[in-house]
N, C-alpha and C positions, 0 to 999 in steps of 0.2 A: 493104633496109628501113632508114631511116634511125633513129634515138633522141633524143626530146625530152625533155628532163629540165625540168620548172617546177615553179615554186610554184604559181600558179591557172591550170585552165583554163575558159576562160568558152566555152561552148556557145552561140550565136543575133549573129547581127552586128546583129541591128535598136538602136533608139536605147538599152536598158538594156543588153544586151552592150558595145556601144563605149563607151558611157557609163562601165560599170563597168571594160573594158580603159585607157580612159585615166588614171581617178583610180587606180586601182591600181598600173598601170606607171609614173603619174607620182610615187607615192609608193615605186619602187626594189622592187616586186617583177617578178619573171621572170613574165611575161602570153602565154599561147598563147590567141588567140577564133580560133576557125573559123564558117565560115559556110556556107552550102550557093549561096547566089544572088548571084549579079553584079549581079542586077536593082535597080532604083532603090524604096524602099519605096513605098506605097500615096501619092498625092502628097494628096489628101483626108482624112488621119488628122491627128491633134492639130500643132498646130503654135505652139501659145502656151506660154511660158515666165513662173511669176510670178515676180514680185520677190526672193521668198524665194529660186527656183531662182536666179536671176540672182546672189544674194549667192552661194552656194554655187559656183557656176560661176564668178565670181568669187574666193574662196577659192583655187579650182583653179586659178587661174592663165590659164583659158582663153577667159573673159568677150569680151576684146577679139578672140579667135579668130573668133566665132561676127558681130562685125560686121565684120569683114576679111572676113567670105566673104556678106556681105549681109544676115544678119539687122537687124531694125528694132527701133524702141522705141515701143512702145502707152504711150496714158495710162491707159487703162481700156476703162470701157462705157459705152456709153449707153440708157436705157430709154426704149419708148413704149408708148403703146397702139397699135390698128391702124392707124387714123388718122393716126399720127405726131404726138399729144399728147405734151409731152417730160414724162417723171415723173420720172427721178433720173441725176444724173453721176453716175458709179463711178469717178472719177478720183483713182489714187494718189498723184501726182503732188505733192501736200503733205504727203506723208504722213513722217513721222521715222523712212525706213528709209535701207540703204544706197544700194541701186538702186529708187528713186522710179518703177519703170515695168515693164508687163511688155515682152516680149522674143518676136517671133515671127518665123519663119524657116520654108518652106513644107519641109514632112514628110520629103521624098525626101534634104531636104541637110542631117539633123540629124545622122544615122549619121557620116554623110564626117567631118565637124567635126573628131567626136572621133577617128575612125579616123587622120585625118590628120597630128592631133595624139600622137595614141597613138605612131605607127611616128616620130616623133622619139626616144623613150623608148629606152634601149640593151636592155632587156629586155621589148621587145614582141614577138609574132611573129605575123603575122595569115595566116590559110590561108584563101585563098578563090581558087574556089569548088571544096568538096569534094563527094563523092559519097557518102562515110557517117561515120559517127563509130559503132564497135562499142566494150562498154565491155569487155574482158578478164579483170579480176579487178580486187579491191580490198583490199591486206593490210595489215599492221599500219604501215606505211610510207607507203602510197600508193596513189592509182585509176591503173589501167594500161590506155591506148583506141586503139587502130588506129584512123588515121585515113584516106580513101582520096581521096587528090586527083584531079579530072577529068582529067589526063591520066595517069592508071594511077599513079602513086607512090605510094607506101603508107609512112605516117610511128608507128612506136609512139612513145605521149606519153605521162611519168610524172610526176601530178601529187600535192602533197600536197594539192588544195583543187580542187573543181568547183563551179561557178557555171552554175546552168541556165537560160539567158535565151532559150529557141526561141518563144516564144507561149503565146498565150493555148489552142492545142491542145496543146502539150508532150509531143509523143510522149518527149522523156529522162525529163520525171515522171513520165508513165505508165513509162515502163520502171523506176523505181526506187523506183516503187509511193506515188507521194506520193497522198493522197487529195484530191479537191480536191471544194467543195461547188457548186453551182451554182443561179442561178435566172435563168429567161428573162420577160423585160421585154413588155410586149402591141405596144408603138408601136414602131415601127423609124423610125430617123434617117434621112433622106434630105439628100446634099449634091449641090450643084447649082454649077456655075462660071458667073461672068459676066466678062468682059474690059471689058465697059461701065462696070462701074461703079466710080468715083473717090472714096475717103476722102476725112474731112475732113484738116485739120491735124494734128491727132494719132491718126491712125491709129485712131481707137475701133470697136472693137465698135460695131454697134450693132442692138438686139435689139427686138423688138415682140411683144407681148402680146395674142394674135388666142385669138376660140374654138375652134380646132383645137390652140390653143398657140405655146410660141413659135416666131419666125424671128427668125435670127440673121444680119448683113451681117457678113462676117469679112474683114477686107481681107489679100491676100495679099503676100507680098513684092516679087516681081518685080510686082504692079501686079494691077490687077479685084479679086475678093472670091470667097469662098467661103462659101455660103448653107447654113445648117445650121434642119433644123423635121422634123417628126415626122411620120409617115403611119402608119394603122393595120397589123396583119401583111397584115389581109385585103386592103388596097392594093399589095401589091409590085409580084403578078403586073400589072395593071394600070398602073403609074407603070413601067414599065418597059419597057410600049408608046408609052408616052404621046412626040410628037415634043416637040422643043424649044418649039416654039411652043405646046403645051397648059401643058409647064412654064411655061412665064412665066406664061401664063394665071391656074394656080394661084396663082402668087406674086400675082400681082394681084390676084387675089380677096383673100386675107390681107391684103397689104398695097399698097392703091392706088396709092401713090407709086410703088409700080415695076413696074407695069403694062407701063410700057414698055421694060423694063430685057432684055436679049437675057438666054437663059442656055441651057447646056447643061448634062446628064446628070454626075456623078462617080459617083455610085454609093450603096449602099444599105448601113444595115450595122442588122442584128435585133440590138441591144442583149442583152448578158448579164453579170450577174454570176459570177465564179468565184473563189474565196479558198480556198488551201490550206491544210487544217484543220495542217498542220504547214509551218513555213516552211524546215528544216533535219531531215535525217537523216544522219548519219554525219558524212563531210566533205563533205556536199554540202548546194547550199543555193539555192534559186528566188528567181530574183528577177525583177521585171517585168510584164508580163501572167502568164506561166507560174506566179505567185505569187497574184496578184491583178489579174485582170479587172474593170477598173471602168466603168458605164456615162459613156458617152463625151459626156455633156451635159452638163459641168461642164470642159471638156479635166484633170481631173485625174490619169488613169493617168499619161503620162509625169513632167507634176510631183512625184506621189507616189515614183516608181520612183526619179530623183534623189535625194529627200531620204532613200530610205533606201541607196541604195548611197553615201551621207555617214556615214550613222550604221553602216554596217556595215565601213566602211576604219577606224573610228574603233575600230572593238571586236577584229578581226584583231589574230593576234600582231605583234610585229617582227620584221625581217626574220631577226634573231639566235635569235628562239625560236621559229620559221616550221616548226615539224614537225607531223603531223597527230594526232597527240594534243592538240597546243594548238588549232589549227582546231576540233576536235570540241567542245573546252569553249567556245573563242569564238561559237560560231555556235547553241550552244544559249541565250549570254547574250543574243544578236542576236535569238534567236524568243521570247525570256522580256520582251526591249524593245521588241519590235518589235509585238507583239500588243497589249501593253495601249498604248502609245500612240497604233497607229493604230486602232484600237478606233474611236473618237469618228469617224474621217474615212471611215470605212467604213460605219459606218451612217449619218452625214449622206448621203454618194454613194447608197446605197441607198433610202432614202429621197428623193431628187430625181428616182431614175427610178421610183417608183411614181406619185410627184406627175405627175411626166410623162405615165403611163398613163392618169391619170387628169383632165386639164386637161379642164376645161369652160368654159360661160360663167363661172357660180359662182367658180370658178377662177380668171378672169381680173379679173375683178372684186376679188377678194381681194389679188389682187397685185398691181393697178391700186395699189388703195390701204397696201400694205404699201408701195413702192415712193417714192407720195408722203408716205409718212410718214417715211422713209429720208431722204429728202430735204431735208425740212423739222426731222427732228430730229438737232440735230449730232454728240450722243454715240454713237445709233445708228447713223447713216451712218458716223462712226468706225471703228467697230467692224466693219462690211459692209465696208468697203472695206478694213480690215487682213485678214479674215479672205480676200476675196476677192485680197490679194496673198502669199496661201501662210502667213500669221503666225496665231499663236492655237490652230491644231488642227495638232495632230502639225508 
């Protein structure tokens, strides 16, 4: 049995795990993430990065990483009605930040980025893929976890600092008894891939305002789009008969222009909120979905999960006074910062997915014209478009 002695070990390899291995080990602490899957993540989850994140990732030093391995630069969004009436540019792109743009890169190659980045770092050490992680004991010193790699090796890790980044299901938080609250959303997201379909120039969004709600044209990296719109729960079992050719169908119904646009199936995902009534116990500390589960019609989880693993490298000891007495007191300053500031961005997201539940004609109409109003009034549009590049809340 071999002995790993660290500072933090980070639990879940997905985008907040690596995220957090990288800015941590690139800030000279000793980083052990384990992971359980070789597999490439879910390639249909978030894949937009805003401005704010890009400044941060930028900070980090590893902004230009992420277009060396093909990530793009969006201007924004664009609004219509069904018809494809134009009502408002969302384009950052004048806007007096640092990175005037957001930044998407398709889901599967977010993780790599930083992992790849990370293992430069002298005190990374990344285990994958392993077969458990058991936690041992925890005493006045440190968390002690047998870890069991797939081909039988078995490693004890002594860490003064855990970081639980496995999901939005968090079997470590349940095991170490975090409460988490939850509410389930009535409309499920349905995404849909098309190889046909071609951006414009700047890569925008572009979103349409139908009575079933919206559809979103999401252009992917390597080239087509990625179709994001709502179907009721009572719809799965059905949309999930449905051939390719009825999907289109649908989308044409929504929205005519693309009538003719090919598309296949990615999958389906029942929106939920979950937020952990405590963000830190002991030395240990959630971050990510396993923290907070955000509905996923706004791409905010992962943006959110960056900006706070920025604010939480910021509040950790140094490496000189890196013992778990000081962890204990940093990570309750982290849930005392952490909660009232993202307060505001937690109920705005909560509130977008009930809005969601609840989109009708009335609905569209109302945002028909919020939209043109956005448009035409410059202060307001300002302010939509800073807030919609990560600036203003949390």
């Amino acid at each position: 049995m071999t002995k790993i002695d660290t500072d933090i070990l980070i639990i879940g390899g997905g985008v907040a795990g690596s995220a957090a291995a990288y800015a941590l080990s690139n800030s000279g602490y000793q980083v052990t993430l384990i992971e359980k899957s070789e597999k490439p993540q879910d390639t249909a989850r978030g894949d937009h990065l805003q401005p704010a994140v890009c400044e941060i990732l930028d900070n980090w030093n590893l902004l230009d990483d992420f277009f060396l391995n093909g990530a793009k630069k969006r201007a924004g969004s664009l609004w219509f009605d069904e018809g494809a009436n134009f009502l408002m540019d969302a384009n950052v792109s004048n806007l007096e930040i640092p990175q005037p743009y957001f930044m998407y890169m398709n889901h599967e190659d977010i993780s790599g980025v930083f992992i790849r980045a990370a293992e430069k770092n002298e005190g990374f050490t990344y285990l994958c893929p392993i077969l458990s992680s058991t936690h041992i004991d925890t005493n006045e010193k440190e968390s002690i976890f047998e870890i069991k790699l797939r081909d039988g090796e078995i490693k004890k890790l002594y860490s003064k600092m855990v970081i639980i980044a496995d999901g939005v299901a968090s079997n470590m938080g349940r095991y170490f008894n975090f409460n988490r609250t939850s509410f389930r959303y009535e409309r499920a997201l349905a995404v849909l891939f098309s190889e046909e379909y071609e951006a414009d120039e700047h890569n925008n969004l572009r979103t349409y305002l139908t009575d079933r709600g919206i559809v979103t044209m999401i252009p992917r990296a390597n080239g087509g789009c990625k179709i994001g719109l709502t179907i009721g729960r009572d719809e799965i079992k059905s949309w999930k008969k449905m051939s390719p050719k009825d999907h289109q169908d649908f989308i044409g119904k929504q929205v005519p222009i693309y009538k003719n646009l090919s598309v296949q199936s990615a999958g389906i995902y029942p929106p939920s909120m979950i937020i952990a009534e405590n963000w830190a116990k002991d030395n240990i500390v959630l971050i990510g979905d396993a923290c907070h589960g955000l509905h996923p019609g706004r791409s905010q989880g992962m943006n959110t999960t960056i900006k706070c693993i920025d604010q939480l490298i910021g509040l950790i000891p140094d490496h000189e006074d890196f013992l778990k007495e000081n962890v204990i007191k940093s990570l309750k300053k982290y849930q005392e910062s952490m909660t009232s500031n993202i307060s505001e961005l937690l109920q705005a997201n909560h509130n977008m997915g009930l809005s969601m539940d609840s989109f009708d004609e009335k609905s569209k109409r109302e945002d028909i014209e919020k939209f043109k109003f956005l448009e035409g009034n410059q202060k307001a549009g300002q302010s939509y478009r800073m807030k919609s590049a990560g600036y203003g809340v949390f």
